[in-house]
DONULO-813446 format. One record per atom (N, C-alpha, C, O): residue in one letter; x negated, y negated, z. Coordinates in steps of 0.1 Angstrom, whole numbers, plus 5000, padded with zeros to 4 digits. Each point is the difference from the previous one (the first is absolute). Example, Ala and Ser with C-alpha at 12.3 -4.5 7.8 and 13.67 -1.06 7.14 Angstrom:
<pts>
A486850575078/A500949885000/A499149885000/A499050005007/S501449894986/S499149895000/S500849895008/S499549895001/
</pts>
This chain:
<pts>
X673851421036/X500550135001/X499350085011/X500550075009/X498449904990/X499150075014/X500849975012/X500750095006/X499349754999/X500450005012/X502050065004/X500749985010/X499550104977/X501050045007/X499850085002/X501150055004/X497850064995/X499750185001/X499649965013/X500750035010/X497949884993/X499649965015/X500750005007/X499750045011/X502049904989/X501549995006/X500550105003/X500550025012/X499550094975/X500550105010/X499250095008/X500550085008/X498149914990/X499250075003/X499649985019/X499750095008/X500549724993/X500050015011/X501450015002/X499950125004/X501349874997/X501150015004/X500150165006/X500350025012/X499250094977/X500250135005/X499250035012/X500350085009/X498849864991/X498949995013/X500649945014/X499750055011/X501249834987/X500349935009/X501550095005/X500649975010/X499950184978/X501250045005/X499150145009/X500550085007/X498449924989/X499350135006/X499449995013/X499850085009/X499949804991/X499549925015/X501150045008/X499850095009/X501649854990/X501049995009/X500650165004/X500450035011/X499550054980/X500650114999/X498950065009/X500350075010/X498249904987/X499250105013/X500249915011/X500150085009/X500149804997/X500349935012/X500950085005/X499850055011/X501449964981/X501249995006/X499850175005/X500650045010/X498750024983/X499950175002/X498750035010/X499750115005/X499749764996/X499050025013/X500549955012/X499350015010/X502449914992/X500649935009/X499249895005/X499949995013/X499549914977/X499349895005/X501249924990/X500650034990/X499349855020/X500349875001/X499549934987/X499050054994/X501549835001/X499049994991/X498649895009/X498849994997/X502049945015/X499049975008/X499150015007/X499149925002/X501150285003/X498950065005/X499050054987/X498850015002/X502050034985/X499050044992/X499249864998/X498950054997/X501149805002/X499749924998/X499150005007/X498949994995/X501250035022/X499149975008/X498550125001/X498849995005/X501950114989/X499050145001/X498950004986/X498950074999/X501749854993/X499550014984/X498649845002/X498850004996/X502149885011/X498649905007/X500849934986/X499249944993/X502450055003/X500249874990/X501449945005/X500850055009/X499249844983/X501049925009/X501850095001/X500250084990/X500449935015/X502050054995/X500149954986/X500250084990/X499749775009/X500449964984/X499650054992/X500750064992/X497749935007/X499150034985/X500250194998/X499850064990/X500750015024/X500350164998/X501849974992/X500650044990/X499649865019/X501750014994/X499749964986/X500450094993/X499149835000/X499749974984/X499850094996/X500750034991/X498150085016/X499850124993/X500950054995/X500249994988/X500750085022/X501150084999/X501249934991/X500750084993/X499549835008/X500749934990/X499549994985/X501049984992/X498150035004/X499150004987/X499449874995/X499749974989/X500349945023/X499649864997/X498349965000/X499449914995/X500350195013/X498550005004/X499250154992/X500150125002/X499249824990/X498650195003/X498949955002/X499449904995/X500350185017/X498950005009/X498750065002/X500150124999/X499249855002/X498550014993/X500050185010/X500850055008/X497950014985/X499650115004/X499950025016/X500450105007/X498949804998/X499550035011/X501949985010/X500550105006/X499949794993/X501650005006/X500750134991/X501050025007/X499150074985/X500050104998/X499550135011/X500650115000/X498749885005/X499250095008/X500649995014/X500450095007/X499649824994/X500049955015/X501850055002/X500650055010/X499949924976/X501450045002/X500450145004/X500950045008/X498050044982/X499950165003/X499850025007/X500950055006/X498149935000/X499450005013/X500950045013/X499750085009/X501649794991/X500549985009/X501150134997/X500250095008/X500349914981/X501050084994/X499650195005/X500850095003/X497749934997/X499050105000/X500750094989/X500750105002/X499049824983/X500350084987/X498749974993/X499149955006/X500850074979/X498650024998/X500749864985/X500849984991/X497849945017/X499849874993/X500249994982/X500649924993/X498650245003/X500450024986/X501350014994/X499949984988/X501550065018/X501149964998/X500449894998/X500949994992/X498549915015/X500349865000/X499349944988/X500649934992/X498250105008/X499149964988/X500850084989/X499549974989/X501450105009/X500849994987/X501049995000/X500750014990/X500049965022/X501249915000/X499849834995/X501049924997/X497750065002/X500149855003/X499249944987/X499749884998/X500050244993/X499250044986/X498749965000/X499449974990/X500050045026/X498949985000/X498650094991/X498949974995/X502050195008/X499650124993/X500850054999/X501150015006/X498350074978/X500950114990/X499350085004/X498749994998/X501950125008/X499050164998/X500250054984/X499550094995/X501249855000/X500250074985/X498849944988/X499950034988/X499449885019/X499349964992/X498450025001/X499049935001/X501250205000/X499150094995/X499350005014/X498950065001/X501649905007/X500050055016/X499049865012/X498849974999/X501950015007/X498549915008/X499450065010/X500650055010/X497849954988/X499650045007/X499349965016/X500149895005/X499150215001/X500049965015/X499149854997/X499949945010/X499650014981/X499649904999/X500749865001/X499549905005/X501750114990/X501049904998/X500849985011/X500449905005/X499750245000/X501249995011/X499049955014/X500749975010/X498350034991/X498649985008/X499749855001/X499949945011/X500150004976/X500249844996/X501349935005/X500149885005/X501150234991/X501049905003/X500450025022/X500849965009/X498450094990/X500550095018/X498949905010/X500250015012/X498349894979/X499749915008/X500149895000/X499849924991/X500750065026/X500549865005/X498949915000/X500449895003/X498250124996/X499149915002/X499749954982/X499149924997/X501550124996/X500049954989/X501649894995/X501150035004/X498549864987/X501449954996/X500750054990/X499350064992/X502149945005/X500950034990/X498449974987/X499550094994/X500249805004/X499849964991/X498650114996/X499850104993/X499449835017/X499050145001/X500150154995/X499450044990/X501350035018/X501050134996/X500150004983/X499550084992/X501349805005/X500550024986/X498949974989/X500150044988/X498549865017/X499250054990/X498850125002/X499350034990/X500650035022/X499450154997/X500950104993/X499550104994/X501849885008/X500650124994/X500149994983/X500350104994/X499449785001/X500049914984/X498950035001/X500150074990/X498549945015/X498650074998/X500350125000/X500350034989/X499950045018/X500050165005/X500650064982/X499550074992/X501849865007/X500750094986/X499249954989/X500050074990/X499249835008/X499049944992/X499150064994/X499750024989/X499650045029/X499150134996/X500550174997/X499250094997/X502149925005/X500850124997/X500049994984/X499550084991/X501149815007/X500049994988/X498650004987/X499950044988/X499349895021/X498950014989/X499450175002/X500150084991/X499749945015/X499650175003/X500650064994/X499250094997/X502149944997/X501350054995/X499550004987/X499950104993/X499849755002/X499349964982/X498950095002/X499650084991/X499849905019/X498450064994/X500250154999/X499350054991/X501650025018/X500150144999/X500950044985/X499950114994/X500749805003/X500550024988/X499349984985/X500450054989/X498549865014/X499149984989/X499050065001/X499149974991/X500650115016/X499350135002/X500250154994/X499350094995/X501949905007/X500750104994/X500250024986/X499550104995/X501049834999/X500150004984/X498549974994/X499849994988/
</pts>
């Protein structure tokens, strides 16, 4: 069931890609060439075949000059509904000198320690 929410999740992403291309009047070749990824793996995007790590997220904005955090919840990278992310997360997911994989376990630390801080403030309380 998950990988069909990830489906539409990137699909809506891959129809939000094309709709800012086509409204920035790029190509999907020149946005390809301005973003640093191949025509196909952008055409996958946009097709909903491919989701694409943070940092090819960026580079897309970048090229697009829209703000990466759109993308990051187009692509359900981030929920601002979930109780908000902060400049810490969006900081993590915004460096390129770190890997997807990397990225994904400081942000699995980071809510770790939100979370434990959260118990302790609450068992303080009562």
């Amino acid at each position: 069931m998950a990988k069909g929410v990830v489906g539409k999740t990137v699909e809506s992403l891959g129809d939000y890609l094309k709709e800012q291309r086509t409204t920035a009047k790029l190509s999907l070749r020149q946005l390809a060439e301005q973003a640093g990824v191949s025509n196909p793996y952008l055409s996958q995007i946009e097709r909903g075949l491919r989701k694409p790590s943070a940092d090819v997220l960026q580079q897309i904005a970048k090229a697009l000059r829209i703000s990466a955090e759109q993308l990051y919840i187009r692509a359900g990278i981030w929920n601002p509904e979930d109780g908000g992310t902060t400049t810490v997360e969006l900081a993590v997911l915004a460096d390129a000198q770190l890997t997807e994989r990397q990225k994904q376990s400081l942000l699995d630390v980071y809510s770790s320690f939100l979370a434990l801080n959260a118990g302790s403030e609450d068992a303080t309380d009562g």
